[in-house]
N, C-alpha and C positions, 0 to 999 in steps of 0.2 A: 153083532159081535161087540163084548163091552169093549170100553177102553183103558189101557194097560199105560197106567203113571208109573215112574218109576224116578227115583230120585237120587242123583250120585254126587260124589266131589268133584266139583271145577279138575282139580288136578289129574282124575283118572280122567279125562274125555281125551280120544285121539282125536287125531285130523281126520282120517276115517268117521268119526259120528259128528265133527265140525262140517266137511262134508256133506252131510246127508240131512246137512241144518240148512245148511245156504242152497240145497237144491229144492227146499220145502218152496221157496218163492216169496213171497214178500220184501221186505224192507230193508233186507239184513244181507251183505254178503260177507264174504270166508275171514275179510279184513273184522270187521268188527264183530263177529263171535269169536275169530280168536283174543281178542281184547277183553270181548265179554268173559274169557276162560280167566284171563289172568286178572280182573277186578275182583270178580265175583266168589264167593265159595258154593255154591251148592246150583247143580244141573236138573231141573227137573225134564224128562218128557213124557208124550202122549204119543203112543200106538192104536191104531185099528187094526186089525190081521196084520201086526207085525210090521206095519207102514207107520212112518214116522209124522205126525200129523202137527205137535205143537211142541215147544222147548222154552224154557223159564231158567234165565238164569237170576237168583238170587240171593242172599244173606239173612240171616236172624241174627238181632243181635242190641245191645242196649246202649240206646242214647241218651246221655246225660243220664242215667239208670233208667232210663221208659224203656220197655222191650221193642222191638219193630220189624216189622217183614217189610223188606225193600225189597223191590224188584228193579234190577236195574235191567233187564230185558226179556220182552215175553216177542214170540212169535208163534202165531194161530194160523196154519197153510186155508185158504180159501177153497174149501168144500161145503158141502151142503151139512158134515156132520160138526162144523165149527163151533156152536153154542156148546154141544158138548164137552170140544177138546175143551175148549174155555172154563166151561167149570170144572172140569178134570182137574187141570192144572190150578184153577185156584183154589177146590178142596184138598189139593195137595200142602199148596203153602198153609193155609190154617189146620190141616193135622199138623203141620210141622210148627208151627207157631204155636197149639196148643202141647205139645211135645213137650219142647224147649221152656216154655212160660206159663203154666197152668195156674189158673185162679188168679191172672192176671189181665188186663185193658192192654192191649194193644193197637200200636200205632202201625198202621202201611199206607206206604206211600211207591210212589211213581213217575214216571214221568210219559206227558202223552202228546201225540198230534193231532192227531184227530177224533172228532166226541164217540165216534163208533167206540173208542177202546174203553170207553167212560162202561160201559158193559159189565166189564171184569169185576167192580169198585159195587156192583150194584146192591149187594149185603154188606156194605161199608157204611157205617153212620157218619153223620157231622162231616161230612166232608169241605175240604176246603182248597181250591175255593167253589161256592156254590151259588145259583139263582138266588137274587134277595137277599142275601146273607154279607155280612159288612165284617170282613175279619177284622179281632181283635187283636192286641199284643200279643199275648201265646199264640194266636193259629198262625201270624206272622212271623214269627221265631221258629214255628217250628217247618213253614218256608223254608229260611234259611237254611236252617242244621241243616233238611236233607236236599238243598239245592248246595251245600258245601261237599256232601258225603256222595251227591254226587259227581262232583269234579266240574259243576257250571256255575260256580258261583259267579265268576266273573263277568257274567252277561247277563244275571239275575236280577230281575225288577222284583223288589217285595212288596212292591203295591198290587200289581197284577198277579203275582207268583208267576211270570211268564222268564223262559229265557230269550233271549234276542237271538241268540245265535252260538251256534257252534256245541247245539245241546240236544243232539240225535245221535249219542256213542251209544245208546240203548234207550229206547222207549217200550212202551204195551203197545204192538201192532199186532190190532184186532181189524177187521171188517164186518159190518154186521149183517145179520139176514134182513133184517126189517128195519132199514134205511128212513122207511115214512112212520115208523113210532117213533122218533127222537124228537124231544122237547125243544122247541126253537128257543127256549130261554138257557138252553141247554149248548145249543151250538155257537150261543152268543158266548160262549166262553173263549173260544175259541177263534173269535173274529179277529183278533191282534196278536194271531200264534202266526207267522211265517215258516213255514216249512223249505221253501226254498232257501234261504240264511240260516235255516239249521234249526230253526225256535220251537220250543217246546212248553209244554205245561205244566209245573211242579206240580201236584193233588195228593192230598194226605187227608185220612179221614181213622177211625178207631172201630177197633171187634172188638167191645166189653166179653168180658171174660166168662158172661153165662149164655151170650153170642158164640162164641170160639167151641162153647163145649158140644153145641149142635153143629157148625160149621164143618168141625174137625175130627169130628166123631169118624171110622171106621166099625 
């Protein structure tokens, strides 16, 4: 059975489909997707037979005039057909990014705990921060902005793009199937995130704009 995206405003979701969010499992409960409801503008989910499998809350919308797909919370239920939901939900957001932004570079960004969710980002370029890579002024900057936009800045290191704490009101919680492919230079990113004090990963990377037209195609 394929899988049924479907993308709504933040403002139409009841409690009823909040509900049927925080019973998926994961990271998230009833307190912080209804949070998610009132940051965010746009609901996306993922069904299989009708079963509710992944949910993305996010915005489109232009920084300092750059366009940007933020996701300030995804959640992927732990089954075997998750790689799917996964790209479901992120073909969702880059048709809507190429919707919204056409013949334009766009920026997404996120915030993560753990490297499994580094998955979603995987058609993302230049990402930052990354293995080997010494961010500059701009990819520093643009830390900031979306560790401002999303409401951690004040725990925000822009050296690491790490927050300390108190910056899990929404991250990408993914799990992955194949745990023993991740790049140990990969999960070095990750060594000075604490999840228990709340800490998380800023990562921001670009879909050029003849990326976006294959990405987001229907």
């Amino acid at each position: 059975m394929p899988i049924q995206v479907e993308t709504r405003d933040c403002a139409a979701l009841t409690d009823a489909d909040l509900d049927e969010m925080a019973s998926m499992g994961g990271a998230f409960d009833i307190g912080v997707l209804s949070k998610a409801k009132e940051d965010w503008v746009l609901c996306t989910t993922a069904r299989i037979d009708e079963k509710l499998h992944g949910c993305t809350f996010s915005t489109l919308e232009r920084i300092g005039g750059t366009p940007c797909v933020l996701i300030g919370l995804m959640s992927v239920k732990r089954t075997s057909k998750r790689d799917q939901v996964l790209k479901g939900l992120m073909g969702e957001a880059f048709h809507r990014a190429l919707m919204a932004f056409p013949d334009e570079d766009v920026v997404i960004g996120s915030r993560f705990v753990v490297v499994d969710s580094l998955e979603a980002f995987k058609q993302v370029d230049e990402l930052i921060p990354r293995p080997g890579h010494r961010a500059v002024g701009e990819e520093r900057a643009w830390g900031r902005r979306l560790a401002k936009r999303f409401g951690v800045d004040s725990s925000y290191d822009e050296q690491s793009f790490i927050v300390k704490s108190h910056g899990q009101s929404g991250f990408l919680d993914h799990e992955t199937l194949k745990p023993d492919k991740i790049k140990p230079e990969l999960v070095a990113l990750f060594t000075a995130v604490n999840p228990k004090k709340g800490g998380s990963l800023v990562v921001h990377g670009w879909v050029m704009a003849e990326d976006l037209l294959k990405l987001g195609a229907r």
